[in-house]
C-alpha positions in Angstrom: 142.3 126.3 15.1 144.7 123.7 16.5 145.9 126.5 19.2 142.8 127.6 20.0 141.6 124.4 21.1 144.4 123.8 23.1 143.9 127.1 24.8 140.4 125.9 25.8 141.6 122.5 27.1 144.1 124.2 29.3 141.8 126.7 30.5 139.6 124.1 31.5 142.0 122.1 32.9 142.8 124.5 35.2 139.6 125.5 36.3 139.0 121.7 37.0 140.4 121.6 40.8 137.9 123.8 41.6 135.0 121.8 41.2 135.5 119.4 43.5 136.0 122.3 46.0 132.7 123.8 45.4 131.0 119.9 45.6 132.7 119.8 48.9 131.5 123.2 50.1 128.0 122.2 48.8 128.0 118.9 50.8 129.0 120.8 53.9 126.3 123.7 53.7 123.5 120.7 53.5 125.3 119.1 56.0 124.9 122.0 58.5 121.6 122.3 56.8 120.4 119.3 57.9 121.7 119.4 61.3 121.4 122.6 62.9 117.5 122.5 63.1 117.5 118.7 64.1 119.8 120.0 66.8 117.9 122.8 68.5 114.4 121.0 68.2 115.6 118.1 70.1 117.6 119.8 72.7 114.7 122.3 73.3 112.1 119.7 74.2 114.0 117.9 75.8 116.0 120.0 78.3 112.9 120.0 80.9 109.9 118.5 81.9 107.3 118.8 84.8 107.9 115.7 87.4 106.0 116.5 89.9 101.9 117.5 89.9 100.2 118.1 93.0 97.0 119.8 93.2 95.0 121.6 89.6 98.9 123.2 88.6 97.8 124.7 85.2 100.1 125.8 82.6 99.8 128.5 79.5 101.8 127.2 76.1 102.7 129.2 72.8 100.8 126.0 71.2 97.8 126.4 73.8 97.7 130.1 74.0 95.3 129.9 77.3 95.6 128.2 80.4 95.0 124.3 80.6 95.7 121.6 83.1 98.8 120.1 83.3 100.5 117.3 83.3 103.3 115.3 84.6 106.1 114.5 82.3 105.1 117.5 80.2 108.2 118.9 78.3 108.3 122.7 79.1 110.0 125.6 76.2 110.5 128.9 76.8 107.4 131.0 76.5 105.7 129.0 78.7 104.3 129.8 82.3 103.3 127.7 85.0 100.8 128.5 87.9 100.5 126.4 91.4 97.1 127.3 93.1 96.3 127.1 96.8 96.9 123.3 98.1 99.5 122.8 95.2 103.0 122.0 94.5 105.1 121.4 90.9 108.7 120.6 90.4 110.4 121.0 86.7 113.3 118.4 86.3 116.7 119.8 84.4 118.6 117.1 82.4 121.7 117.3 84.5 119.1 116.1 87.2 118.7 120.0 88.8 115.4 120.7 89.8 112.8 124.2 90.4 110.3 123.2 93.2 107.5 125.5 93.0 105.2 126.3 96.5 101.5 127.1 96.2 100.6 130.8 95.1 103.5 130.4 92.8 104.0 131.8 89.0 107.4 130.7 87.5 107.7 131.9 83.5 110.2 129.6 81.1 112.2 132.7 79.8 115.3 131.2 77.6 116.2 128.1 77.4 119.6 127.5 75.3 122.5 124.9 75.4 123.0 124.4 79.3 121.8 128.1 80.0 118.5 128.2 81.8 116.0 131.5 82.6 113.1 131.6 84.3 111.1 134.8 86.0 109.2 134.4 89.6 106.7 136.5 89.7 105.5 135.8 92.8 105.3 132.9 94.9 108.5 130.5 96.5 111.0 128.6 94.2 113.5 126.3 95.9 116.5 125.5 93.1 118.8 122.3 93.5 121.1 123.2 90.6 124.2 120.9 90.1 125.9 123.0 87.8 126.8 120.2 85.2 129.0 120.5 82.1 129.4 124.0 83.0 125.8 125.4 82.6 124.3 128.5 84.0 120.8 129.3 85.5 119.3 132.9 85.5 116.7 133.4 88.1 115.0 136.8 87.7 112.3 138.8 90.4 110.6 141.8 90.1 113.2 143.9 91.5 116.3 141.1 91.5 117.9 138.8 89.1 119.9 135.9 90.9 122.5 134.5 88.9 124.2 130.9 89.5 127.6 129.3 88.0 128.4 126.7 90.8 126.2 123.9 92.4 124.2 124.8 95.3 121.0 125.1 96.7 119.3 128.3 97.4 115.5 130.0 97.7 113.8 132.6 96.0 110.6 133.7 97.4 108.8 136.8 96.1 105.4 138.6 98.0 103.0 140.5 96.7 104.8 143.8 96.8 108.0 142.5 95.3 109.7 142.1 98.3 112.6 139.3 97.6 114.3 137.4 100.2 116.9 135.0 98.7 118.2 132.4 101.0 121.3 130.7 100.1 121.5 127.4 101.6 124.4 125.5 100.1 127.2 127.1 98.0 126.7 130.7 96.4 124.9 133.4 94.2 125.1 136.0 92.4 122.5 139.0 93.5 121.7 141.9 91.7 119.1 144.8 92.0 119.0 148.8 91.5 121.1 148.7 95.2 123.8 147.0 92.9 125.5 143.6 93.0 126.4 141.2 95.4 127.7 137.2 96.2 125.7 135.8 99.0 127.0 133.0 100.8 125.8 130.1 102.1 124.3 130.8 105.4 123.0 134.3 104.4 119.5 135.5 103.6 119.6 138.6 101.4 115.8 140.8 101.4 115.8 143.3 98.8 113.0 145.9 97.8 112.4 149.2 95.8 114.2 152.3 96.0 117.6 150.6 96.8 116.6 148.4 99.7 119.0 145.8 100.7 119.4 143.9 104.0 121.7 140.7 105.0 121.0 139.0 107.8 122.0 135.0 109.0 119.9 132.0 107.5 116.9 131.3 110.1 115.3 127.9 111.0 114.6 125.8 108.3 110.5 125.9 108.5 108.1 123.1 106.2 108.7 123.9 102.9 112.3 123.7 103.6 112.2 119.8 105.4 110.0 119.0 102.6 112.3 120.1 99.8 115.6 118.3 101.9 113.5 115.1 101.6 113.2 115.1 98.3 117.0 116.1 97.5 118.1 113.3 100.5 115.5 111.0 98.4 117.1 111.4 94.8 120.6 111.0 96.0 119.4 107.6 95.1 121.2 105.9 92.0 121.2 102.3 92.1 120.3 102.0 88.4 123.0 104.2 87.2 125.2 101.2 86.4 122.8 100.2 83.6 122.4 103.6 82.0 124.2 105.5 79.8 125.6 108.8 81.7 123.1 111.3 79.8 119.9 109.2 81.6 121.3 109.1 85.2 119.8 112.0 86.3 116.5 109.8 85.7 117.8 106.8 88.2 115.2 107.2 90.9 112.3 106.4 88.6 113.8 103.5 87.6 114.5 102.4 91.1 111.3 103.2 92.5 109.1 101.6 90.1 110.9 98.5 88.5 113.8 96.4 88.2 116.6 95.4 86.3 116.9 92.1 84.7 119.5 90.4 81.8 118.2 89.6 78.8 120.9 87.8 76.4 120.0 89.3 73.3 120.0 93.1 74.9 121.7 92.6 77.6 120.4 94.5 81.2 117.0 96.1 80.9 114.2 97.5 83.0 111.1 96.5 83.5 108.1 98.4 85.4 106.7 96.8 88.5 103.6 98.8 89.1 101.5 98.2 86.1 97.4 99.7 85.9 96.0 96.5 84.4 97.0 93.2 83.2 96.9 94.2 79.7 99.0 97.2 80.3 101.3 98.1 77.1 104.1 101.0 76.5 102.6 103.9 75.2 98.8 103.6 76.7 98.4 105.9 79.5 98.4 108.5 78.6 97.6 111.2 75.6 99.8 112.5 71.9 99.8 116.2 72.8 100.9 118.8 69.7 103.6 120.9 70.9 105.9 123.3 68.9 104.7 120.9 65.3 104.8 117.9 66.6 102.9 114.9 68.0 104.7 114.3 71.7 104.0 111.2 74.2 102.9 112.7 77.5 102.6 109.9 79.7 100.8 110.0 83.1 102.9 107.4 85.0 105.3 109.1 87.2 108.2 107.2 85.5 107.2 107.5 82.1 109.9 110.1 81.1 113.0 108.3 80.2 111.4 105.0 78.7 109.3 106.8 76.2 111.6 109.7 74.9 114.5 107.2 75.1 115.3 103.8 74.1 113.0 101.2 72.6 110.7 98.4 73.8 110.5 94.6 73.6 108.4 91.8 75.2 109.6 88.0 76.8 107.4 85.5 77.8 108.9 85.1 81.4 109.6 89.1 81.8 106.8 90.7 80.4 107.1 94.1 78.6 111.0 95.7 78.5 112.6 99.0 78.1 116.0 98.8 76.6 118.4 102.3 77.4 120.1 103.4 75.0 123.5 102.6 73.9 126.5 105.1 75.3 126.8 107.8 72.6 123.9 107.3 70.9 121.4 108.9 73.3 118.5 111.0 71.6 115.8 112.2 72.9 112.1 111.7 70.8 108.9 112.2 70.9 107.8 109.0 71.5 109.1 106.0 69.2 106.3 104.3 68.0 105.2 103.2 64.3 101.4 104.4 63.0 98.8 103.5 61.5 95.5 105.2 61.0 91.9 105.9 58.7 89.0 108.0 59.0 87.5 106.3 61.8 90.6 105.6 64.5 94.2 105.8 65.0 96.7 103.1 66.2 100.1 102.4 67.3 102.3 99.9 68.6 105.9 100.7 70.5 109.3 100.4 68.4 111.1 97.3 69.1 115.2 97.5 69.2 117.0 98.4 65.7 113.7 99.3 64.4 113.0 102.3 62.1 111.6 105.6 63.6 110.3 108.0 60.6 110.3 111.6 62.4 110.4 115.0 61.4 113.6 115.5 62.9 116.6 113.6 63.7 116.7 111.2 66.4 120.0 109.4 66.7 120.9 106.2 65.0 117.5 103.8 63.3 115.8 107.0 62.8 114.8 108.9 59.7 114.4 112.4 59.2 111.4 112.7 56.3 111.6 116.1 56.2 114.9 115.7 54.6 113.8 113.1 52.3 110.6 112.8 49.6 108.6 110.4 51.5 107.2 108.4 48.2 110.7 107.0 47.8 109.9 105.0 51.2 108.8 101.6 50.5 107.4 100.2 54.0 105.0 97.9 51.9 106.8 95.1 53.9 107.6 96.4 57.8 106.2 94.4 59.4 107.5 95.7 63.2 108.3 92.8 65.8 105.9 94.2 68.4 103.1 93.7 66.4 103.2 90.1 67.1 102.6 90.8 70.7 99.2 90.6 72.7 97.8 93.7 73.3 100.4 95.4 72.0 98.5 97.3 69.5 96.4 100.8 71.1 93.7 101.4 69.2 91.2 104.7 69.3 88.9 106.6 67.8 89.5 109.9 65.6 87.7 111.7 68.3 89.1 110.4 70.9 92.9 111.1 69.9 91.7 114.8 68.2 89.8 116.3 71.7 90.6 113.8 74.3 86.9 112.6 75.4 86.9 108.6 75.3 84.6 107.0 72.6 84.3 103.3 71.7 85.9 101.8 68.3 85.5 98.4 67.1 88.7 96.9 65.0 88.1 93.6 64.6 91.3 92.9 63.2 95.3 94.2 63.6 95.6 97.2 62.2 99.6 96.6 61.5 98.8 93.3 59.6 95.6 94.9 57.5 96.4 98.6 56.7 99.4 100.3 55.1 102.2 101.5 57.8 101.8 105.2 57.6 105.3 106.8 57.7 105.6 109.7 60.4 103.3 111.0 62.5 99.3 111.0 61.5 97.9 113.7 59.3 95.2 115.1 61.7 95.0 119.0 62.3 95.8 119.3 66.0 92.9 121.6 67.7 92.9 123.5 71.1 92.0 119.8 73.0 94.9 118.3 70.9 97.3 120.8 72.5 96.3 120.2 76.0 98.4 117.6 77.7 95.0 116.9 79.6 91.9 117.0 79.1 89.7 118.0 82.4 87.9 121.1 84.3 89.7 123.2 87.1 87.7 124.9 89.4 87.5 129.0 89.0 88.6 129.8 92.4 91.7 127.6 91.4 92.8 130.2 88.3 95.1 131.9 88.0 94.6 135.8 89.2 94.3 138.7 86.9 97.7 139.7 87.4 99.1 136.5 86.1 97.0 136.2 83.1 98.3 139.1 81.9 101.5 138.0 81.3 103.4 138.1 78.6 106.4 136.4 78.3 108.0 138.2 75.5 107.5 141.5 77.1 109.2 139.8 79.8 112.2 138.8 77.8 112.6 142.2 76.7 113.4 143.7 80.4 115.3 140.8 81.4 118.0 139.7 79.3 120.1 136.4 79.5 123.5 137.9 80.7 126.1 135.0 81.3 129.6 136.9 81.8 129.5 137.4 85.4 130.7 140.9 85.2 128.1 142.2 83.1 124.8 143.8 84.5 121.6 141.9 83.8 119.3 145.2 85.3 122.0 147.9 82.9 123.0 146.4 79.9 126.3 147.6 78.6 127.3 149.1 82.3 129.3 147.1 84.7 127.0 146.7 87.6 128.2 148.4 91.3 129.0 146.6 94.2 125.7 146.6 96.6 125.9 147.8 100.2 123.6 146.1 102.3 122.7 146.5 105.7 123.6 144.3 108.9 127.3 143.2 109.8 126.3 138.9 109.0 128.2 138.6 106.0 132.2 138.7 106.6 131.5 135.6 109.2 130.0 133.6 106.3 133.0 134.8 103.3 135.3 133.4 106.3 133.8 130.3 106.5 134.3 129.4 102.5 138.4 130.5 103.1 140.9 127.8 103.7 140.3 125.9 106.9 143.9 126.8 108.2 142.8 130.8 108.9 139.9 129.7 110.9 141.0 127.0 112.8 141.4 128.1 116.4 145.2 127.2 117.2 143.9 125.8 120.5 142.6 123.0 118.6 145.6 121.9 117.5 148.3 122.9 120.8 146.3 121.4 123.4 146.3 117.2 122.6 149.7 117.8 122.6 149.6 119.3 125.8 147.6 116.6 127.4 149.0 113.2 126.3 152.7 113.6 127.2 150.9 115.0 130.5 149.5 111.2 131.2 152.4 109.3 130.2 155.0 110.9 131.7 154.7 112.5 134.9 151.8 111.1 136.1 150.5 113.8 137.8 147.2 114.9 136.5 146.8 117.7 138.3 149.9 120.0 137.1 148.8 119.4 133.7 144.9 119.1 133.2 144.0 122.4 131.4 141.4 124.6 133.3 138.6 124.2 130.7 138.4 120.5 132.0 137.8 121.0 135.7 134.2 120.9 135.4 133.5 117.6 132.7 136.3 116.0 135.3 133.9 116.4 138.1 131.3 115.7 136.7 133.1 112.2 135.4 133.7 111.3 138.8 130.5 112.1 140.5 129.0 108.9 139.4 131.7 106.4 140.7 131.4 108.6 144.4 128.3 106.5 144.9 128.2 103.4 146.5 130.8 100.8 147.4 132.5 101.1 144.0 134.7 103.8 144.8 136.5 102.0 148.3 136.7 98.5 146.3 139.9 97.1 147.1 141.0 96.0 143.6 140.5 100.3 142.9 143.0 101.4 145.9 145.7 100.4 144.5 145.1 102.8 141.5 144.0 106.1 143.5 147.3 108.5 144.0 148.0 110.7 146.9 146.1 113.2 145.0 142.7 114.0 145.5 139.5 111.6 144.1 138.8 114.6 141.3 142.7 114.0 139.9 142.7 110.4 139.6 145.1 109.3 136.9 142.4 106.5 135.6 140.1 109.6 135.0 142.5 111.3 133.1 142.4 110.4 129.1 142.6 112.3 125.7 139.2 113.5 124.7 138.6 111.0 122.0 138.5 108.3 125.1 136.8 110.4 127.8 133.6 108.8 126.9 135.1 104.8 127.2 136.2 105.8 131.2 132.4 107.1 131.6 130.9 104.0 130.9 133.4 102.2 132.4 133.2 103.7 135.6 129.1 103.7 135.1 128.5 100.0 135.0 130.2 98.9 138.8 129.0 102.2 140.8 125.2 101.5 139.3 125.5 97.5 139.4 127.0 98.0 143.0 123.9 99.6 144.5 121.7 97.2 142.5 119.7 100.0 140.5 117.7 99.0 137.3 118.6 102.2 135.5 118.4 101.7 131.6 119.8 104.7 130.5 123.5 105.3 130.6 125.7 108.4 130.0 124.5 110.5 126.8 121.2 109.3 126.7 122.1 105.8 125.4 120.4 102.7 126.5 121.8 100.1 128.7 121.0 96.4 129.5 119.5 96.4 133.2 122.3 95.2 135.4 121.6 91.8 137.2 121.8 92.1 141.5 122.2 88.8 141.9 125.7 88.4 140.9 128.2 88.4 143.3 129.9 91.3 144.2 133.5 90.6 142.8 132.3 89.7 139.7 130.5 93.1 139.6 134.4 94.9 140.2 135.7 93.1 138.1 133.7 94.6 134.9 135.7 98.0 134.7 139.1 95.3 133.6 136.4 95.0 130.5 135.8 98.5 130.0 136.1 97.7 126.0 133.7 94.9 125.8 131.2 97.1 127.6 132.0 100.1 125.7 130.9 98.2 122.3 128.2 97.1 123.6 126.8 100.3 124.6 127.7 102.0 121.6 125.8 99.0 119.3 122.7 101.4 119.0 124.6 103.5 117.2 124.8 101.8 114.0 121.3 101.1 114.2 119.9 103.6 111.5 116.5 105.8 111.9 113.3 105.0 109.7 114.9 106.8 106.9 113.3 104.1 104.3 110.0 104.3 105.7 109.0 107.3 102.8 108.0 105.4 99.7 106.7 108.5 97.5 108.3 109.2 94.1 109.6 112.8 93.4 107.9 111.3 90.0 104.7 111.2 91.3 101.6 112.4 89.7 97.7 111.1 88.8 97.0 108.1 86.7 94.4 108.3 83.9 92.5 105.2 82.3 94.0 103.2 78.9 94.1 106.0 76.2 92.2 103.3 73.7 91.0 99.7 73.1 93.4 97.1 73.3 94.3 94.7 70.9 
């Protein structure tokens, strides 16, 4: 009995180690449980969003299922489709700060969105794509009869007419282009057309024509990124909108923060104007200010006496994006919530970075928020208010709450149970005129049909048209290509050798045998010429003091006249100022086209020749306009513009 015992104890004994290796693989399953979806939900919604709305721009959603106005600062998922009507324009913002400009006439469709990967079909219209390339990610760009592939930053158009014809025009860096003529890398410089039936033409980038000057003002515009110091490097891309509509002051208990300068009313509070829209299960924050992106899906907000309402960013490595961190409370009758402050729970379904938890991971009756109490409460008007209604189908009705919600009702954890209905899922709620729809061709899309032709195909080798079959390279018609490819080799094959031979030609020329005219190259006779002509006229060129100086040689081979070419311009204005002064014109415009202060005649003569001696002097102070810049400040538009709507509720 004894021995049999002890046979059982060591059999157990030895299966002991294992059970801390099967807790261990347990944990990690849950772990990876846990995060994966969390993950993908966040990164998904928040990859891109719509930052620009001009005109009725509608959009169709897997939530909305038809086509509804939208909105900027809309999140955008694949599936979804955009339309710009006639008199319209739309830009889509990336993370890494790329944008998608969309013309009027224009259908862009969302394809694939994945882990710095982007797809997106035009089906007809003109795209202009600034894509930075960060962190390594791709962007797919497919046509009717093209797919245009990207790997490095650069700037490039797509447009597409009605009968497919696609002209890609690459304007900085390269692309990949692919149709049934095969494959080919255009560029920069080069326009490549391609059609049906193998169609494929190069030709040299024309003149850039209104839609491409507006699109450079907006890239020259967002070069901007004064607040970039404050943020942490995931939000930089969002600088401009906190440059253009606030400013950044120290608070000691945070630190730097923002806070907005262009506010609708005086009672104005963080998450009012604008509407909760349900997207992909979710409530989501779709604000209608043009900077109310990054403040609302990042970061938390506080208020100060002497500053008003304040956004605080982030800390570095802790950078989530949400849905909109607010606490809520609502009843039958209305629905209210007031912004997080700093530190402050956020219960979500989801994971949302540190003071967040995820209740669908947890059994929500083991939460006791009997006593939050949240610090914003506290605040005037902090509190939004509005009716059932109003939140469910977007129409504005009247509700009377005499009293804080936060300090009379029970803090409801998570988002409010209300079933979301077809207003709910529009991210706004008003009519567009029928001549502004969409045609018949684009409301017949369908997006996974789509998906199906045209493939996400990152390996650069691969085909995106022939899956599985390496793609051929294209032949396309005209002879502009090989002066472009030479233009991206190293600068030493294309640098004339002229260039570097002939300085050294012409200085030891000057300094050591004096004579000009055995050593001027031939390309120069002419600008000599005309460098003299102007000192032939009046009494300047037989002034005593300049005898001395002129050689046996002719007037035209002067040694003064003679300098290297980055001085040639000094001797013109020095030679400029005595033969004008000396026949007492008021000219005002000196050589290139650059103002000059009118000369005074009544000074006497040998003063006048005695300027050239301060040829310098006078040279700086006809070159001061230069560093007098052009009225590129006077534009005051946000790429982050868009229409404001009223308060989304009563204010408390």
């Amino acid at each position: 009995m004894n021995m049999k015992l002890n046979q059982k104890e060591k059999e157990e004994n030895q299966m002991e180690p294992s059970k801390p290796f099967k807790m261990m693989r347990l944990i990690l399953f849950l772990s990876m449980l846990f995060l994966l979806p969390a993950t993908s939900y966040s990164a998904e919604l928040g990859d891109l969003r719509i930052s620009l709305i001009d005109g009725d721009v509608q959009i169709k959603t897997i939530d909305t299922g038809d086509w509804v106005p939208a909105s900027i600062n809309e999140p955008l998922m694949d599936g979804d489709i955009l339309w710009v009507p006639d008199d319209g324009r739309a830009a889509v913002q990336f993370r890494d700060g790329s944008y998608v400009r969309l013309d009027e006439n224009t259908s862009l469709e969302v394809l694939t969105l994945e882990r710095n990967s982007y797809q997106f079909y035009l089906t007809e219209g003109r795209a202009y794509v600034n894509f930075k390339a960060a962190r390594g990610s791709f962007l797919q760009m497919d046509t009717p009869v093209s797919s245009v592939r990207v790997y490095d930053p650069s700037i490039f158009r797509v447009d597409v007419g009605r009968d497919d014809l696609t002209r890609i025009h690459v304007i900085r860096g390269r692309v990949d282009a692919e149709s049934d003529a095969g494959k080919m890398t255009v560029n920069y410089g080069n326009t490549l057309t391609l059609g049906r039936n193998r169609y494929a033409e190069i030709n040299p980038l024309g003149q850039p024509d209104a839609w491409d000057r507006w699109n450079a003002e907006r890239d020259r515009r967002l070069e901007s990124r004064a607040s970039a110091r404050y943020l942490p490097d995931e939000l930089q891309p969002y600088s401009p909108d906190f440059d253009e509509h606030g400013k950044w002051v120290y608070v000691r208990e945070y630190g730097n923060v923002w806070t907005p300068t262009v506010v609708v009313s005086a009672g104005w509070a963080p998450y009012r104007v604008g509407r909760w829209v349900w997207m992909r299960g979710d409530y989501v924050w779709v604000s209608y200010e043009p900077w109310g992106w990054a403040p609302y899906h990042y970061g938390r907000w506080a208020f100060a006496a002497t500053i008003g309402w304040f956004w605080v960013p982030p800390v570095r490595g802790a950078v989530y994006w949400g849905p909109g961190f607010v606490g809520w409370v609502y009843t039958p009758t209305y629905v209210s919530w007031v912004p997080l402050a700093p530190r402050e729970i956020y219960y979500g379904h989801g994971y949302y970075g540190p003071h967040s938890v995820n209740i669908t991971r947890v059994n929500v009756t083991n939460i006791n928020v009997t006593n939050v109490v949240y610090k914003n409460v506290h605040v005037h008007n902090s509190v939004t208010v509005v009716h059932h209604d109003t939140f469910v189908h977007g129409k504005q009705r009247d509700v009377q709450v005499r009293e804080n919600p936060f300090l009379k009702e029970k803090v409801h954890v998570g988002r409010p149970d209300i079933k979301p209905e077809r207003a709910t899922r529009m991210p706004a709620v008003r009519d567009i005129p029928e001549r502004k729809r969409p045609p018949e061709k684009i409301r017949e899309i369908q997006v996974k049909e789509t998906r199906e032709k045209r493939p996400l195909v990152k390996q650069r080798t691969d085909s995106v048209l022939t899956p599985g079959k390496p793609p051929r390279q294209m032949e396309a018609k005209g002879n502009e290509v090989k002066p472009y490819v030479q233009r991206n080799e190293p600068v030493k094959k294309t640098m004339p050798p002229e260039r570097t031979g002939t300085p050294k030609e012409y200085k030891p020329a000057e300094r050591t045998t004096g004579k000009p005219a055995e050593t001027r190259p031939t390309g120069r006779e002419t600008e000599k010429a005309r460098e003299v002509k102007p000192a032939d006229r009046g009494p300047a060129r037989t002034s005593p003091e300049r005898t001395p100086d002129v050689k046996p040689a002719p007037p035209t081979s002067r040694p003064q006249d003679v300098r290297p070419p980055e001085r040639a311009p000094q001797e013109k204005q020095k030679e400029y100022g005595p033969a004008e002064k000396s026949q007492g014109k008021g000219q005002e415009q000196g050589p290139g086209g650059r103002d000059i202060e009118k000369p005074q005649e009544q000074r006497p003569q040998g003063r006048e020749m005695e300027r050239p001696q301060n040829g310098r002097t006078l040279g700086q102070r006809m070159n001061t306009p230069r560093e007098v810049k052009s009225d590129e400040k006077k534009v005051d538009s946000s790429e982050n513009s868009g229409r404001t709507r009223g308060q989304a509720g009563r204010i408390l």
